[in-house]
C-alpha positions as a printed NumPy array, in Angstrom:
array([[  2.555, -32.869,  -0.984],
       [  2.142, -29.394,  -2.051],
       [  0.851, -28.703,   1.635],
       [  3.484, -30.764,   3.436],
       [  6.434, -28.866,   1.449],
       [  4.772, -25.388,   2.242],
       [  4.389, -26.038,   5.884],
       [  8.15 , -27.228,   5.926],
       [  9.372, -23.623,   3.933],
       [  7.083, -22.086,   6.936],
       [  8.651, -23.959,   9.638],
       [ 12.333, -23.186,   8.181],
       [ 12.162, -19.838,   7.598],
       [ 10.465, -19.151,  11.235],
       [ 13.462, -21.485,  12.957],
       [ 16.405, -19.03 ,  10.76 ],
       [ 14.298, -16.03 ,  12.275],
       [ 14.356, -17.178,  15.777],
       [ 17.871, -18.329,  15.573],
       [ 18.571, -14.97 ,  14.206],
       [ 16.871, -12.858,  16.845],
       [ 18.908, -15.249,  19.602],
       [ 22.528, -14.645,  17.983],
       [ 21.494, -10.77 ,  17.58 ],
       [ 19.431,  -9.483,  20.037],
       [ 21.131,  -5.849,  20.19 ],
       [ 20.664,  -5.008,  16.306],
       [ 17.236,  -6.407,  16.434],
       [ 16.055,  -4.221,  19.209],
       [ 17.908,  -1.489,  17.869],
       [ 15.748,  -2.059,  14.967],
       [ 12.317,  -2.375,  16.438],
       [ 12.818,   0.724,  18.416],
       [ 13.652,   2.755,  14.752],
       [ 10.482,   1.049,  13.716],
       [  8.824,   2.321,  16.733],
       [ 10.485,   5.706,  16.037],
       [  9.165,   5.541,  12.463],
       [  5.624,   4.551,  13.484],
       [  4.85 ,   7.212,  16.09 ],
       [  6.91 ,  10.403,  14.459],
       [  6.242,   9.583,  10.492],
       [  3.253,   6.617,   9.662],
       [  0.983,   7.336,  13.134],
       [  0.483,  11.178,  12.709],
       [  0.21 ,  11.026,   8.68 ],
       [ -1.773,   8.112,   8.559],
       [ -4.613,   8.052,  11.46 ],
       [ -6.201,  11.213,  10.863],
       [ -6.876,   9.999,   7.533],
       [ -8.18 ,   6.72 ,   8.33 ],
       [-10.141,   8.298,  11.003],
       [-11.626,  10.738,   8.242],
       [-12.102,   7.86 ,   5.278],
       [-13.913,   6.051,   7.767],
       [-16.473,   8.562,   8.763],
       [-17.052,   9.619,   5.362],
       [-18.176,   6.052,   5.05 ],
       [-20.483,   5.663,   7.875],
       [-21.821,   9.04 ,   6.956],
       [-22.775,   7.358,   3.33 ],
       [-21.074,  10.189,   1.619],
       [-18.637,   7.692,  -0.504],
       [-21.895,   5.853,  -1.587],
       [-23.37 ,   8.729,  -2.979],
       [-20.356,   9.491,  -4.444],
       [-20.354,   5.906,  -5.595],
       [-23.388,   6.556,  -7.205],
       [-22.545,   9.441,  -9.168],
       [-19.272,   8.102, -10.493],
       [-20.928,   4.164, -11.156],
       [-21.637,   4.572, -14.905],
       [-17.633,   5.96 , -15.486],
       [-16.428,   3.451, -12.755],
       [-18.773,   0.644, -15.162],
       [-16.845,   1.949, -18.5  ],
       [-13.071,   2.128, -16.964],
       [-13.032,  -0.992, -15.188],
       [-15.715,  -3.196, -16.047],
       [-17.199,  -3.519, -12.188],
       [-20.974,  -2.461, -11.03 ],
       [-21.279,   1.001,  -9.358],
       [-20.294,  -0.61 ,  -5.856],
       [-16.689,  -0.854,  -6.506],
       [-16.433,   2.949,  -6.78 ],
       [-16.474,   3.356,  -2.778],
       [-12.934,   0.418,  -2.393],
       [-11.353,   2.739,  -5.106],
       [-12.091,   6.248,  -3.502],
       [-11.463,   4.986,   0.187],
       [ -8.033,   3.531,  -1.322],
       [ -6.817,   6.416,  -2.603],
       [ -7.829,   8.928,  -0.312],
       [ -6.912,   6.805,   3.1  ],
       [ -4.361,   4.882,   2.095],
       [ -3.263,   1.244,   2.861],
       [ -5.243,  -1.142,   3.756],
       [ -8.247,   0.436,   3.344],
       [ -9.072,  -0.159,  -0.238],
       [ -8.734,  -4.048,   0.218],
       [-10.7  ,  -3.792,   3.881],
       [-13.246,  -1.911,   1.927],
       [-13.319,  -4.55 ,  -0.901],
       [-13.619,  -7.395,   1.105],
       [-15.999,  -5.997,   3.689],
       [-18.367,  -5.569,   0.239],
       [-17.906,  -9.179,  -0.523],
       [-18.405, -10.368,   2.586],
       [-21.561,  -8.579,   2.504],
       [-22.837,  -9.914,  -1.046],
       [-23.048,  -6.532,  -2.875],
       [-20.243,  -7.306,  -5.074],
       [-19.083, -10.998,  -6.493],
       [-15.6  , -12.91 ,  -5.595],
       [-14.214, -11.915,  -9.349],
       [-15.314,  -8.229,  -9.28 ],
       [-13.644,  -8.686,  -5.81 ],
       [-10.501,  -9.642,  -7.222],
       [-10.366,  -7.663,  -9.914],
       [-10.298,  -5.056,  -7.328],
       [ -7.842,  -5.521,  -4.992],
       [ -5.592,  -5.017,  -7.94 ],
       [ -5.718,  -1.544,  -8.151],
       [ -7.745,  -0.174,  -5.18 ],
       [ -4.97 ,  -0.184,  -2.051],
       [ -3.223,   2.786,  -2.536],
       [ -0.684,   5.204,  -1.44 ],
       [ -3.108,   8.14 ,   0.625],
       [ -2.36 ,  11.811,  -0.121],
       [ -1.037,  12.235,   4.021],
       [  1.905,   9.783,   3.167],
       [  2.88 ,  10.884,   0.134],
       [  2.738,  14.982,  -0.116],
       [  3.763,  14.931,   3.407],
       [  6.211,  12.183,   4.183],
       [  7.546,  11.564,   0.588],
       [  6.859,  15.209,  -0.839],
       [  7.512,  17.547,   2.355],
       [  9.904,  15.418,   4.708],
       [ 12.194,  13.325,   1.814],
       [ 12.209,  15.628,  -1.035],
       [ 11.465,  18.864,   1.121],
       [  8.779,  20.328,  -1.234],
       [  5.046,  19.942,  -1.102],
       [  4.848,  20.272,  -4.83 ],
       [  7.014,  17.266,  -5.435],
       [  4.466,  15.501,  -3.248],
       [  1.425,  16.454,  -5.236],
       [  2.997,  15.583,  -8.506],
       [  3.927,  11.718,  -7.056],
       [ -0.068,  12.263,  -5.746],
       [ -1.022,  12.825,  -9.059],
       [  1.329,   9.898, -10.638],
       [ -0.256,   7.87 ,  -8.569],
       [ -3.609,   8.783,  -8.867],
       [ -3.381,   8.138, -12.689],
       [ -1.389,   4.99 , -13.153],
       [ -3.99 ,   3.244, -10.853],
       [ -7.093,   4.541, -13.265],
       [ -4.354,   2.907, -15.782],
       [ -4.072,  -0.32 , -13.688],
       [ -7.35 ,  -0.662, -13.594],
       [ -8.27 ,  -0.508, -17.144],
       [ -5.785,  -2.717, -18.687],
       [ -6.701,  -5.611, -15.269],
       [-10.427,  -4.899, -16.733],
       [ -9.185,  -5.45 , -20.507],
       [-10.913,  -8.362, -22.963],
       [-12.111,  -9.879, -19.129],
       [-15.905,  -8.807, -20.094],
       [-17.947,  -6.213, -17.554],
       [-19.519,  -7.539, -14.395],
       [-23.481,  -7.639, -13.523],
       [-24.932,  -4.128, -12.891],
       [-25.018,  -4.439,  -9.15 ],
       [-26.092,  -1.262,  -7.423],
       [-23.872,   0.983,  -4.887],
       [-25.086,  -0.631,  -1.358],
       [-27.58 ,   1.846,   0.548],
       [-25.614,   1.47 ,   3.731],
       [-27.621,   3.64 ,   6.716],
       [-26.043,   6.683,   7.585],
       [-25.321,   6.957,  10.878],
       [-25.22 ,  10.489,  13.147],
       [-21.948,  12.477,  13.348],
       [-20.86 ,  11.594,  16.952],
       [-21.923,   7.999,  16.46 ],
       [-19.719,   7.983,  13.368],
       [-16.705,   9.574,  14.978],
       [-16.292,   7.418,  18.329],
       [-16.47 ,   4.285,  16.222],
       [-14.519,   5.385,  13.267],
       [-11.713,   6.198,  16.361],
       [-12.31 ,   2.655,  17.64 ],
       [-11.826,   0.917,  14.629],
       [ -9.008,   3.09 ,  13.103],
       [ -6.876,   2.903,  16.571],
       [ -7.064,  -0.94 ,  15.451],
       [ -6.012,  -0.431,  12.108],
       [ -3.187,   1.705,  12.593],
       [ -1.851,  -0.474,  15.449],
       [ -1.983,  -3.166,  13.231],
       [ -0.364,  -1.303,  10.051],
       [  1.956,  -0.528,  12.853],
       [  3.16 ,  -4.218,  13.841],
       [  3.717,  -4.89 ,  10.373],
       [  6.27 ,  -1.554,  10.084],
       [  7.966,  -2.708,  13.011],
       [  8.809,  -6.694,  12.451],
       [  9.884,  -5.232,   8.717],
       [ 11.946,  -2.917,  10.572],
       [ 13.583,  -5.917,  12.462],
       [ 14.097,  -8.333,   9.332],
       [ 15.732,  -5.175,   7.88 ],
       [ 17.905,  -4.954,  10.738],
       [ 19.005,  -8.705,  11.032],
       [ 19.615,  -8.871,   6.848],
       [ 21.884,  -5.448,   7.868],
       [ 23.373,  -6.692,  10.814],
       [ 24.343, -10.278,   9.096],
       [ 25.469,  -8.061,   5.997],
       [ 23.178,  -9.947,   3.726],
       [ 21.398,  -6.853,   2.919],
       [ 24.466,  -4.749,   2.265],
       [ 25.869,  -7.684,   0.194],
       [ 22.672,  -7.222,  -2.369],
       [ 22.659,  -3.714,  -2.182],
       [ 26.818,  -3.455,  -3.059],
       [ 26.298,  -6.559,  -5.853],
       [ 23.049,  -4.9  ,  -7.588],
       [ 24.754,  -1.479,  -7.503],
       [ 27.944,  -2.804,  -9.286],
       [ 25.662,  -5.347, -11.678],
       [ 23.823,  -2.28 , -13.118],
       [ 25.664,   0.535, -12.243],
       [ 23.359,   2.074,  -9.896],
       [ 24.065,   4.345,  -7.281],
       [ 24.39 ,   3.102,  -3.813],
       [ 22.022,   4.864,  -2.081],
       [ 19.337,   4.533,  -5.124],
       [ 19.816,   0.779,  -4.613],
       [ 19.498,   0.706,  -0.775],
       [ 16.465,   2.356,  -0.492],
       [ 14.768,   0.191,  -3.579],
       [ 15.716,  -3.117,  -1.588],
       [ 14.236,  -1.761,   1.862],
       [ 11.42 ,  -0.256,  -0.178],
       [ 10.292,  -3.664,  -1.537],
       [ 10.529,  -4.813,   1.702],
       [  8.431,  -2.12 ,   3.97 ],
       [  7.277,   1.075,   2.21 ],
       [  7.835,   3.614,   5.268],
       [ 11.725,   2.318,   5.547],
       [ 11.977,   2.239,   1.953],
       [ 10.673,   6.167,   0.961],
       [ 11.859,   7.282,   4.679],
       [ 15.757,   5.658,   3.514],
       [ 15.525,   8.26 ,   0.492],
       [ 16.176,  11.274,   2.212],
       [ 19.281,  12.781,   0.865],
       [ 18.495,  11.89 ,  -3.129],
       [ 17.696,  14.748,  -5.247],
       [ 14.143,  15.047,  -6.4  ],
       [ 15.913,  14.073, -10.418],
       [ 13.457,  11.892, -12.476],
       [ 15.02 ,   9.045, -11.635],
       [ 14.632,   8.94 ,  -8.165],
       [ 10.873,  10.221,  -8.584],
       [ 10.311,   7.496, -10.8  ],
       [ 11.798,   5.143,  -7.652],
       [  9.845,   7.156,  -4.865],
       [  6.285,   6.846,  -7.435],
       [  7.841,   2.693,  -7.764],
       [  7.733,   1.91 ,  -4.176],
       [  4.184,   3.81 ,  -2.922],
       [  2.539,   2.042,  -5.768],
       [  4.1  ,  -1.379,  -4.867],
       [  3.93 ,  -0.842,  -1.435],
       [  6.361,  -3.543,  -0.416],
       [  5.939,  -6.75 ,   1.565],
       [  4.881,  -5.271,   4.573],
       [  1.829,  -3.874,   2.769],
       [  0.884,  -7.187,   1.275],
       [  1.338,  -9.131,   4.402],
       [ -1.441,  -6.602,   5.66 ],
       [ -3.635,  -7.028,   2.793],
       [ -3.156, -11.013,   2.868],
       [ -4.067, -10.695,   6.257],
       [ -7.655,  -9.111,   5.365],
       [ -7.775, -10.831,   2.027],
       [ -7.38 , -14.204,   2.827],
       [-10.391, -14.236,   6.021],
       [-12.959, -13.488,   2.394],
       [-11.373, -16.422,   0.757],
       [-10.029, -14.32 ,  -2.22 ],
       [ -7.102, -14.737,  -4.301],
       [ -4.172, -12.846,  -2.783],
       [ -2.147, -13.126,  -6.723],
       [ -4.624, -10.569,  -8.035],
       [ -3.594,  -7.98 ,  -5.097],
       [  0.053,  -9.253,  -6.048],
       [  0.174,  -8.519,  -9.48 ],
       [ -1.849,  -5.039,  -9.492],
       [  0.562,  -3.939,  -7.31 ],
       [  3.611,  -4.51 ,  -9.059],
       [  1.43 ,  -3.309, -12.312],
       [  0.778,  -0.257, -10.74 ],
       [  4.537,   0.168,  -9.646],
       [  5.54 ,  -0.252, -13.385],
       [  3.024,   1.925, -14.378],
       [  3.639,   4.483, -11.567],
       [  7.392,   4.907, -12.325],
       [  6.534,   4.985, -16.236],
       [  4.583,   7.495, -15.675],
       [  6.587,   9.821, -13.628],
       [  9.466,   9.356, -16.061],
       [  7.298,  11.103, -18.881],
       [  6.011,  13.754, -17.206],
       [  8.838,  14.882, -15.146],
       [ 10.251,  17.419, -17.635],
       [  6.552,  18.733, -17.784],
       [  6.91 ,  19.99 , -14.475],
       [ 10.319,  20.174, -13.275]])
């Protein structure tokens, strides 16, 4: 039953889309080229270099002995063997997806088990440093230093994520970081450009049919309709509204739709909200990788919006420390 109502919700909601791509063709294109826009001037040139770096640091086995170093404190923190260290690294130095790629590549391999595995994914997938002191810090709020100090928000509410998802759940078996064979430098380059061109096309086809449902909800006015009766429910600015709703939607859109906002605590505490959460369009890419392992996509879920909670807290308190 519970299989035959799901597949009906499925079957609806892909019928309204269609239908709603056929009666508005113009705002929809208009939106997939702004995602296009977004992809190759904002998300492409912050984002690939990155993954193309994370990667080879892989294949080079630097994050394993990394891994190894930092196992005992990644053991006490958040109850997970030594392994779990490289997901958690990878995440927050690359950015999304790769902390849940990494996590379910090591589960897929045996070195870690399905509940360490899930544990995981609800704080490794991060927000990478190129997104958010360069898009968020230097191209929204116009100062690098406003970048590093979301970096640095972010950076410590998922350490806090990932303690209190480890807390009274007991500490996993002492499985060892994975000796993964190094491979040479130019072997480790062309294939880390291979497989990253892959990744950021598909991080890319998720920004871009976002884009569009953004566009449609716009062009129908359902979207301006939520953002107009939120802002008058709670007395919210317009703007501060508009860009939450299209943030919890697709994270690019969302921190890209807050240029013009003053760098004030409260929209900090928004920006440091939406990279943590990362929006729908960063699940769905997650899901996508999650669900081929067979893990539990409510785990990735709930981190997130943990570490969104968290991640706003956080920037609250320590705004007047720096600002």
């Amino acid at each position: 039953m519970k299989k035959r109502a799901g597949f009906l919700l499925s079957a609806l909601l892909a019928l309204v889309a269609l239908a709603a791509l056929i009666i508005s063709p113009v705002p929809a294109a208009e939106a997939a080229r702004g995602g296009i826009e977004l992809c190759l001037k904002t998300i492409v040139p912050s984002l690939f270099p990155f993954m193309v770096l994370g990667t080879m640091i892989t294949e080079l086995g630097i994050t394993q002995r990394v891994s190894r170093i930092l196992s005992p404190v990644t053991k006490r923190l958040f109850g997970v063997s030594g392994a779990c260290c490289t997901p958690f690294l990878l995440g927050l130095c690359g950015g999304y997806p790769l902390g849940s790629v990494s996590a379910a590549q090591l589960y897929k391999n045996g070195n870690i088990s399905k509940q360490e595995a899930e544990r995981l994914l609800g704080f490794c997938d991060n927000t990478g440093p190129a997104f958010i002191i360069g898009v968020a810090g230097g191209a929204v709020f116009q100062s690098a230093a406003v970048g590093l100090f979301l970096y640095g928000a972010h950076i410590f509410s998922a350490v806090l994520t990932g303690m209190l998802l480890s807390w009274r759940r007991g500490s996993y078996g002492d499985a060892p970081v994975p000796e993964l064979k190094s491979q040479s430098l130019p072997s480790a380059f062309s294939g880390s450009v291979r497989r990253c061109v892959s990744t950021c096309a598909a991080v890319c086809g998720f920004v871009v049919f976002f884009s569009v449902v953004i566009g449609l909800l716009t062009a129908h006015g359902t979207l301006p309709a939520l953002v107009g009766r939120l802002s008058y429910s709670f007395g919210l600015e317009l703007h501060f509204v508009q860009s939450l709703v299209i943030g919890l939607l697709e994270l690019g859109g969302g921190i890209s739709s807050m240029a013009g906002l003053s760098a004030s605590a409260a929209s900090l505490a928004l920006c440091s909200f939406i990279l943590a959460f990362g929006g729908l369009s960063v699940h769905a890419q997650a899901f996508s990788v999650i669900a081929e392992g067979g893990l539990s996509s409510a785990r990735h879920l709930f981190g997130k919006l943990l570490h969104g909670g968290l991640s706003a807290l956080v920037t609250l308190i320590a705004y007047p420390l720096f600002f």
